[in-house]
C-alpha positions as CSV (number, residue, x, y, z in Angstrom):
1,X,114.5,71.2,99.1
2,X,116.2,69.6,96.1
3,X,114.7,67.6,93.2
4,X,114.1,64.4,93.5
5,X,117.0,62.0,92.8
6,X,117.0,60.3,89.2
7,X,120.5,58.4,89.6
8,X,123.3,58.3,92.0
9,X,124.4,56.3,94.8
10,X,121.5,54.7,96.8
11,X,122.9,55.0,100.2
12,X,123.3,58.3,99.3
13,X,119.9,58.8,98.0
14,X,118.9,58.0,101.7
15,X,120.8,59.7,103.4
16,X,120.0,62.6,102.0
17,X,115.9,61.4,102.5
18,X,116.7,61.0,105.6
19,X,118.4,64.0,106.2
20,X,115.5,66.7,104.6
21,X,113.5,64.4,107.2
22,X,115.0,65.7,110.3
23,X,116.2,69.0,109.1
24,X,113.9,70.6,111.3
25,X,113.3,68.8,114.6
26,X,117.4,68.6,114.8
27,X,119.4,71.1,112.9
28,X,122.4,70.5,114.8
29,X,123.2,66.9,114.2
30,X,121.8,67.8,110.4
31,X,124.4,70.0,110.4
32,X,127.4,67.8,111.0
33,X,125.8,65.0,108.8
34,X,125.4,66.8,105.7
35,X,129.1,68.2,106.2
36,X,130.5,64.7,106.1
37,X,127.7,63.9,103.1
38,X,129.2,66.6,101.0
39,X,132.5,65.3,101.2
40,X,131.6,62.1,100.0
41,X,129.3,63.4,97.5
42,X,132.3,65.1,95.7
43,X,134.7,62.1,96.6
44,X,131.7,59.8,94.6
45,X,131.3,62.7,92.0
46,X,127.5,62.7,92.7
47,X,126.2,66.2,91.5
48,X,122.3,65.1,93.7
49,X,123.9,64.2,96.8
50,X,126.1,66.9,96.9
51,X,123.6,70.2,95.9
52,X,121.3,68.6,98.5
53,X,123.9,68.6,101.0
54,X,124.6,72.1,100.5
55,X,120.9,72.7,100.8
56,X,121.1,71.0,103.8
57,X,123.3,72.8,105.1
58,X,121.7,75.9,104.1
59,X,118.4,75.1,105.7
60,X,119.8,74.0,109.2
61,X,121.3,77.4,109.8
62,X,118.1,78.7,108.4
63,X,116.3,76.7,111.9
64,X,119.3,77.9,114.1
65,X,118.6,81.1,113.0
66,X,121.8,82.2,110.8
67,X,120.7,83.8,108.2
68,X,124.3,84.6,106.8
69,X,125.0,81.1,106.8
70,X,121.9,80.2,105.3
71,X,122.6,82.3,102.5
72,X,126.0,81.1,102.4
73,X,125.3,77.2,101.8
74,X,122.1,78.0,99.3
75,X,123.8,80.3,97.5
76,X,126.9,77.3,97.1
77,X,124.3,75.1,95.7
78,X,122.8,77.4,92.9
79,X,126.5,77.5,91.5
80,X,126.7,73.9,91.6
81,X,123.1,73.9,89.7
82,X,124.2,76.3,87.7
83,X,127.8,74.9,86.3
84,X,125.4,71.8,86.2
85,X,122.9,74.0,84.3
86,X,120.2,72.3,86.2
87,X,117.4,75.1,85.3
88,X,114.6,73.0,87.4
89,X,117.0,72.9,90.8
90,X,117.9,76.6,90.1
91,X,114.3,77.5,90.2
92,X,113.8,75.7,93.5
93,X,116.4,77.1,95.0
94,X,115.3,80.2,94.0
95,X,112.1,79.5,95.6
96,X,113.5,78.3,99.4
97,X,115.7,81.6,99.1
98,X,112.7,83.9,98.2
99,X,111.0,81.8,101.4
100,X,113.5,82.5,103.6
101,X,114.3,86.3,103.1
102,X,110.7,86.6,103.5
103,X,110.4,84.6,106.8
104,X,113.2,87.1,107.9
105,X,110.9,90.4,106.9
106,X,113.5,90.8,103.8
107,X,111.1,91.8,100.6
108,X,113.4,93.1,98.0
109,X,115.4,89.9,98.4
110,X,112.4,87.9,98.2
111,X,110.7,89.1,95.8
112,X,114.2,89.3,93.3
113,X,114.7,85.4,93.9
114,X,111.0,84.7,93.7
115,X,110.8,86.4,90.4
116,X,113.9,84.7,89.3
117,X,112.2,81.1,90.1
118,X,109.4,82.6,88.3
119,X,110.8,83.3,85.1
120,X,113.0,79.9,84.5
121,X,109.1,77.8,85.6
122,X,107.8,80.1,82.8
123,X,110.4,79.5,80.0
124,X,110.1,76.1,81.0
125,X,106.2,76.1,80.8
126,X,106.2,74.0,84.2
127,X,102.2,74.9,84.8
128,X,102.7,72.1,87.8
129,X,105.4,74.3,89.5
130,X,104.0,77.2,88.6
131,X,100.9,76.8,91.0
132,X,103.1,76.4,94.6
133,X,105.1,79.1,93.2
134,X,102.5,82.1,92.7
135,X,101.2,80.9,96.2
136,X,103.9,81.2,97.7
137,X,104.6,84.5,96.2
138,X,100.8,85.5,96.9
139,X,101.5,84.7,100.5
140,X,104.7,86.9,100.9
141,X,103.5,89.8,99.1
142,X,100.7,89.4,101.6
143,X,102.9,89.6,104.4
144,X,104.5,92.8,103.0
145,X,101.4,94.2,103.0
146,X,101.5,94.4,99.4
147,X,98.1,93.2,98.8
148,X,97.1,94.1,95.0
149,X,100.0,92.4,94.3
150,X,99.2,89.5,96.9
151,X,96.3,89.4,95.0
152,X,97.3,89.1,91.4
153,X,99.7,86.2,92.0
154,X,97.2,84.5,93.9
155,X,94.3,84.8,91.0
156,X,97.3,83.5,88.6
157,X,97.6,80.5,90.8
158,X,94.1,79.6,90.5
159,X,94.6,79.8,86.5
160,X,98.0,77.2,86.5
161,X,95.9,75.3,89.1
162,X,92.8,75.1,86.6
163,X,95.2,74.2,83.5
164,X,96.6,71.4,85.1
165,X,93.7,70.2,87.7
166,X,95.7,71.0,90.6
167,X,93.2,71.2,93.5
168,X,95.1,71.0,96.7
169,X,97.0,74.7,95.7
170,X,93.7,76.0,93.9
171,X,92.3,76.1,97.4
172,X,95.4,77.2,99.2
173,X,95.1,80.4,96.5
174,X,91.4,80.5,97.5
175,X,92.1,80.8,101.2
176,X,94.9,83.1,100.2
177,X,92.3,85.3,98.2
178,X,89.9,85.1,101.3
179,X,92.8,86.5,104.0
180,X,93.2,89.5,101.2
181,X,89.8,90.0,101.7
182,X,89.5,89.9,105.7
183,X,92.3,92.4,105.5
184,X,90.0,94.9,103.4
185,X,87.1,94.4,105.6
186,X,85.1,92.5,102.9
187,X,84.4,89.9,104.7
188,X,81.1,89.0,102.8
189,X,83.6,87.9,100.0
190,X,86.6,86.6,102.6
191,X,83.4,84.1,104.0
192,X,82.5,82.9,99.9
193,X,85.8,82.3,98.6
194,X,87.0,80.5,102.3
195,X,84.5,78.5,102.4
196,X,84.6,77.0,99.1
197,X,88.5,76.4,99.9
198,X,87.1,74.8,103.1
199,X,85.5,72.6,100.3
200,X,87.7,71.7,98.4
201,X,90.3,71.2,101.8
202,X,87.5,68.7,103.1
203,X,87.3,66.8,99.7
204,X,90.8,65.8,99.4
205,X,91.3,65.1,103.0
206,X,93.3,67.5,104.2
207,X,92.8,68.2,107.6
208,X,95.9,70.9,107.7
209,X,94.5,73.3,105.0
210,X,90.8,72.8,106.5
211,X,91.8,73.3,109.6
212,X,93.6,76.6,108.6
213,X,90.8,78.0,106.5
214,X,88.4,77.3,109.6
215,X,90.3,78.8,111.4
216,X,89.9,81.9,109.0
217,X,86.6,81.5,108.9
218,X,86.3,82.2,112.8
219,X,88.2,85.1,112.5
220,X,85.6,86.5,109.7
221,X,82.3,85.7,111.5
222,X,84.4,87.3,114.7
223,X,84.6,90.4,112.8
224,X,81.0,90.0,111.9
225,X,80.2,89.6,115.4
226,X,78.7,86.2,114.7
227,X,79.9,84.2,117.4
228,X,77.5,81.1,116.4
């Protein structure tokens, strides 16, 4: 998703709000919308409205399922961010395209636009950004079965997490750490570093993440045949 607005047309600005809200329960209709938003966008000359509606348009073929298209539409919006020279809106768009390709199994095209968010967060020194990103790299390099890897990205989130007291994705890296573990059969280590996500989840209140890592946490004392 796209930066927050900072200026532009207000009924614009919610539109687009709007729009990112129902981008998954109703890509079709998203679709059309964002079409007719990107014509106004460049009627109005409002750079926001109209890279979001690209994005838009990008991410409602990505829930339909067109990954050609969703390519298309994201790619349309890093040249707009990049005539712009919007670093910060290159970098996340960098990021949703390094999420997609992985969702659809493709890990050199992944991992080339992760690394590209990567390195425009680090010249920017964006330690805040920097956290979601190495999990989210963690978790696909995970999924490739790439695990030292997995591994290293993850253990770098938890240091940008520390610098800037980021505790929601210092326990998302934790839980991250934990699956790495379950996967290697050290599941003595998988239970310690879950559990003190499940900590951390149950501190701030967030029932997602601690239902996730409890989830986990079954799955470990399965494998220990603990079944209490």
């Amino acid at each position: 998703m796209a930066t927050p607005f900072t200026s532009g047309a207000q009924s614009l600005e919610d539109r687009v709000r709007v729009l990112w809200d129902r981008s998954y329960s109703a890509p079709d209709s998203v679709l059309q919308e964002a079409r007719q938003l990107l014509q106004e966008a460049r009627a109005e000359g409002s750079y926001h409205a109209e890279v979001n509606a690209l994005e838009l348009q990008g991410e409602a073929h990505f829930y339909l399922l067109d990954l050609d298209s969703c390519r298309h539409y994201y790619q349309q919006a890093l040249g707009v961010a990049q005539r712009k020279e919007d670093l910060e809106e290159q970098a996340h768009i960098h990021t949703s395209l390094g999420s997609i390709h992985s969702e659809f199994g493709e890990r050199d095209a992944s991992l080339s636009e992760f690394r590209q968010a990567l390195t425009i967060w680090e010249s920017l020194q964006d330690t805040v950004q920097l956290c979601g990103l190495e999990v989210r790299i963690g978790g696909a390099l995970d999924r490739f079965d790439l695990d030292d890897l997995s591994m290293q990205h993850f253990v770098h989130a938890l240091r940008h997490c520390a610098d800037c007291g980021d505790s929601l994705f210092y326990a998302h890296a934790l839980n991250g750490i934990g699956v790495l573990h379950k996967k290697q059969r050290n599941y003595l280590k998988a239970l310690a570093v879950m559990d003190s996500a499940r900590v951390i989840y149950a501190r701030q209140g967030e029932a997602f993440g601690q239902g996730g890592v409890l989830n986990n946490l079954g799955v470990v004392y399965k494998s220990l045949g603990r079944y209490e």
